[in-house]
C-alpha positions as CSV (number, residue, x, y, z in Angstrom):
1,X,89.8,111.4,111.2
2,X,89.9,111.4,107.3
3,X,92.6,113.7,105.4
4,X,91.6,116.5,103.4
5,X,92.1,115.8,99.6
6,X,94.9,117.4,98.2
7,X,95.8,119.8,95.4
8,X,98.0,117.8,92.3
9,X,100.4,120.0,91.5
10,X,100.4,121.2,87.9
11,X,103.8,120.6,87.5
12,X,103.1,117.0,88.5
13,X,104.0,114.3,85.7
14,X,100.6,113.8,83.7
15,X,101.4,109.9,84.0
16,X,101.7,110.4,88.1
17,X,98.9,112.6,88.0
18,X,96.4,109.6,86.4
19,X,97.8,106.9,88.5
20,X,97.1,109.4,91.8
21,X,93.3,109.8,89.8
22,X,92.8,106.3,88.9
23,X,92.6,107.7,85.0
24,X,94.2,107.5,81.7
25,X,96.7,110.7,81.8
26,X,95.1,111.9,78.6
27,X,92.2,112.3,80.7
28,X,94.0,115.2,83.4
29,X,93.5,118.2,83.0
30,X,93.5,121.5,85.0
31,X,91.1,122.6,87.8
32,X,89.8,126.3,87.0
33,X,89.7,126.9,90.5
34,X,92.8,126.6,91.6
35,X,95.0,125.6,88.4
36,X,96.1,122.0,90.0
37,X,95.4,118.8,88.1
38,X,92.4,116.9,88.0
39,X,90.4,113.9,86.0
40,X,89.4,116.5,83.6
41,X,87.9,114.7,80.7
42,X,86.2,111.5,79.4
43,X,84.2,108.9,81.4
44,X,83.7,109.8,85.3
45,X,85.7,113.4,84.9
46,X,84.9,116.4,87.6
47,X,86.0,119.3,86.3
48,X,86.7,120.5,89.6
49,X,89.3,118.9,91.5
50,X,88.8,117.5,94.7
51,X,90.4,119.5,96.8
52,X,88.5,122.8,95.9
53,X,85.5,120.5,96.1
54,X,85.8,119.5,99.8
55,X,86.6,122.6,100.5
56,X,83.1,124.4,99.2
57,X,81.9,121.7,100.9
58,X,83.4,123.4,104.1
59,X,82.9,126.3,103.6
60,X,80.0,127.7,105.4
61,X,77.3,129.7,103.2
């Protein structure tokens, strides 16, 4: 079974953040969905973190 992804805490370190993203932490940013921290900007951002990805994903429409 494969876990969930999980919200980054904004108060996460911005340097812990990028290494948890695989990007430069100049590139975090915060998820307008649900405020936590995501690869915001530059080359291969989404805007919207993963978490609130997977779960409009799962969400049934």
């Amino acid at each position: 079974m494969e876990d969930k992804p999980r919200r980054i805490d904004p108060a996460t370190d911005r340097a812990a953040a990028a290494q948890l993203l695989g990007c430069p932490p100049d590139e975090v940013g915060y998820c307008p969905r649900c405020q936590g921290l995501t690869h915001r900007y530059g080359r291969g951002a989404q805007v919207i973190c993963a978490a609130c990805r997977a779960a409009e994903a799962a969400s049934p429409d």
